[in-house]
C-alpha positions as CSV (number, residue, x, y, z in Angstrom):
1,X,248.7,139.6,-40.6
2,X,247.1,135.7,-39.4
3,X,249.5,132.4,-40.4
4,X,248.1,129.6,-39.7
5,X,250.7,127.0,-39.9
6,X,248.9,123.3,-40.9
7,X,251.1,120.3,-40.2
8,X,250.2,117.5,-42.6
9,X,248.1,114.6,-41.4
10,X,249.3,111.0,-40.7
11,X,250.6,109.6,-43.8
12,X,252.0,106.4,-44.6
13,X,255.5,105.3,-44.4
14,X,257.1,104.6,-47.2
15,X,260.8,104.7,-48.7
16,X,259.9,108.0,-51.6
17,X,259.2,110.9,-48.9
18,X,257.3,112.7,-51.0
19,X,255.2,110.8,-52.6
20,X,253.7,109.7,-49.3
21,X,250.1,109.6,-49.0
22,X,247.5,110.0,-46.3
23,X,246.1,107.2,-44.4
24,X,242.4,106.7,-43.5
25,X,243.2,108.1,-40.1
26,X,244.9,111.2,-42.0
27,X,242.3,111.8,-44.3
28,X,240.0,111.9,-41.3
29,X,242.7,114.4,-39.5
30,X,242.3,116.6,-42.7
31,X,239.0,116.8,-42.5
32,X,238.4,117.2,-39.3
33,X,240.5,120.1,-39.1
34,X,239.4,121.6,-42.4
35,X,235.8,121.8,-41.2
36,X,237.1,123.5,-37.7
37,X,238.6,125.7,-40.4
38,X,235.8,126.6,-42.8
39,X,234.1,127.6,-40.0
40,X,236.1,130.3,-39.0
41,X,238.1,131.4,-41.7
42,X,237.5,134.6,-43.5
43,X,236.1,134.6,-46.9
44,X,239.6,135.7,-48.7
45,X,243.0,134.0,-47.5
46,X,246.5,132.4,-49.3
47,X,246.6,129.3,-49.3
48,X,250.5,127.6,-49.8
49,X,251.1,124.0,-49.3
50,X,254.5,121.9,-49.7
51,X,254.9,120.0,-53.4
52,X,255.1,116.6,-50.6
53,X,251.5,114.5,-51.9
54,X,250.6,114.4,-47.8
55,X,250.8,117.7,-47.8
56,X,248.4,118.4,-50.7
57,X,246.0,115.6,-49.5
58,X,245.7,117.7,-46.4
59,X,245.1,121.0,-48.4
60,X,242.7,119.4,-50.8
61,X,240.9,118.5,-47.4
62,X,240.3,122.4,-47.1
63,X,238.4,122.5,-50.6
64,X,240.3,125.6,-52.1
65,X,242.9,126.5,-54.3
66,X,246.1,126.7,-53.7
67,X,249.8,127.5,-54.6
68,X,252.5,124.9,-54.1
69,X,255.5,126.3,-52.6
70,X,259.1,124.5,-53.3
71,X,260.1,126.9,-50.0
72,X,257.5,124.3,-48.1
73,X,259.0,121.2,-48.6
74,X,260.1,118.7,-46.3
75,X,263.4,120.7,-44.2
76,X,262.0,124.2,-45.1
77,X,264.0,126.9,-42.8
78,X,262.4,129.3,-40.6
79,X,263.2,132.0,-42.9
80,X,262.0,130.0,-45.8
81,X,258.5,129.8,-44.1
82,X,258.4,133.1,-42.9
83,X,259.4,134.7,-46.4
84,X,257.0,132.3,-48.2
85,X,254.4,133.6,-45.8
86,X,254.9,137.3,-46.6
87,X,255.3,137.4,-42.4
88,X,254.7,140.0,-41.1
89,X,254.0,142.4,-43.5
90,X,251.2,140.5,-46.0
91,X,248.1,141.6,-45.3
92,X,245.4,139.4,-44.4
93,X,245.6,135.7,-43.6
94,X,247.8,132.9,-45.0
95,X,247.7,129.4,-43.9
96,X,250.9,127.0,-45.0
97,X,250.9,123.2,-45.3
98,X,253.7,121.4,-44.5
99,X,256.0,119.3,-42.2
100,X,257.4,118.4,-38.6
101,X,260.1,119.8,-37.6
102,X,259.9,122.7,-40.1
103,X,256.6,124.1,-38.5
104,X,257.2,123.9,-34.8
105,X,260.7,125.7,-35.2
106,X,258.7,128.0,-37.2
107,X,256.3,128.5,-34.2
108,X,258.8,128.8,-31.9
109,X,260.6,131.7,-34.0
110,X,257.5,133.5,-34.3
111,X,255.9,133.4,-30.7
112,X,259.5,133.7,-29.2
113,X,261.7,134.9,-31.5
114,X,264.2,131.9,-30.4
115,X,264.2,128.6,-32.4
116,X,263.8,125.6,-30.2
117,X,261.9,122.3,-31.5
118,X,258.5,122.7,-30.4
119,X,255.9,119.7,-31.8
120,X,253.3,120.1,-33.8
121,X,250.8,117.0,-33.6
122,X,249.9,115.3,-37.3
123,X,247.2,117.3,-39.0
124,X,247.3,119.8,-35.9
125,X,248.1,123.6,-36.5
126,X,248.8,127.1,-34.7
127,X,247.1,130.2,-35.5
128,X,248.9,133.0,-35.2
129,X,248.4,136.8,-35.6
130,X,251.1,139.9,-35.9
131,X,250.4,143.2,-34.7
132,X,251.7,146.4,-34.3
133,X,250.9,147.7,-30.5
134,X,252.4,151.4,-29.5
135,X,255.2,151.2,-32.2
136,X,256.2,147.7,-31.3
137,X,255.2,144.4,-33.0
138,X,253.4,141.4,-31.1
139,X,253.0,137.9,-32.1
140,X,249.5,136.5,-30.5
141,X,248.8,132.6,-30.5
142,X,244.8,132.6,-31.8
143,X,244.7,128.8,-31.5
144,X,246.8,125.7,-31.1
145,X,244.6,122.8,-32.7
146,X,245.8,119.1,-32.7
147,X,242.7,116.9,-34.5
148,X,241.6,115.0,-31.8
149,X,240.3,117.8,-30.0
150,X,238.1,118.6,-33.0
């Protein structure tokens, strides 16, 4: 199984969390990364964002459909990530949109298997892929994207 775990782009501040919306510079983020994306993402893949509207303005950056997932909003747990994700067992690859902290605990579970509060950079993402190698299971880090370097 690939996750690909997409933090939201930068989003304005505003008093209603989750009806926050992306800025210029996110909508650039977005698409920026969405286009890195596109060109190397398989033709079949689940795409899950958070019901937050930053988070869907960086999905609909993507140009696909997609589920929203109550497990992806704003203080999702580890385990609600990784069970939304299907991880490890799904096959195939799923990418999630959603928040800071939520994703770089997330990433820090998964590559470490401790939690610690790693940072994922607005509208940047890790790639990751599970595998089974001699009867034991390996998490490998595909990519670690922050827009900028797009």
């Amino acid at each position: 199984m690939e996750l690909i775990l997409w933090r939201h782009a930068d989003a304005e501040e505003g008093a209603r969390d989750m009806e926050r919306k992306l800025t210029g510079k996110g909508r650039k983020q977005a698409a920026r990364v969405a286009q890195w994306l596109q060109r190397r993402l398989p033709s079949k893949f689940t795409l899950l964002c958070s019901p937050a509207r930053r988070a869907r303005e960086t999905a609909d950056a993507l140009e696909q459909r997609y589920k929203i997932s109550d497990r992806l909003a704003p203080g999702a747990q580890v385990a609600d990530l990784v069970e939304a994700a299907g991880w490890p067992e799904r096959k195939g690859l799923v990418i999630l949109v959603g928040h800071q902290p939520d994703f770089g605990r997330a990433a820090a579970a998964l590559v470490t298997g401790e939690q610690a509060d790693w940072s994922v950079k607005k509208g940047g993402l890790w790639w990751l892929e599970s595998r089974v190698r001699g009867g034991d299971a390996r998490v490998t880090v595909r990519a670690v994207i922050a827009p900028d370097l797009v």
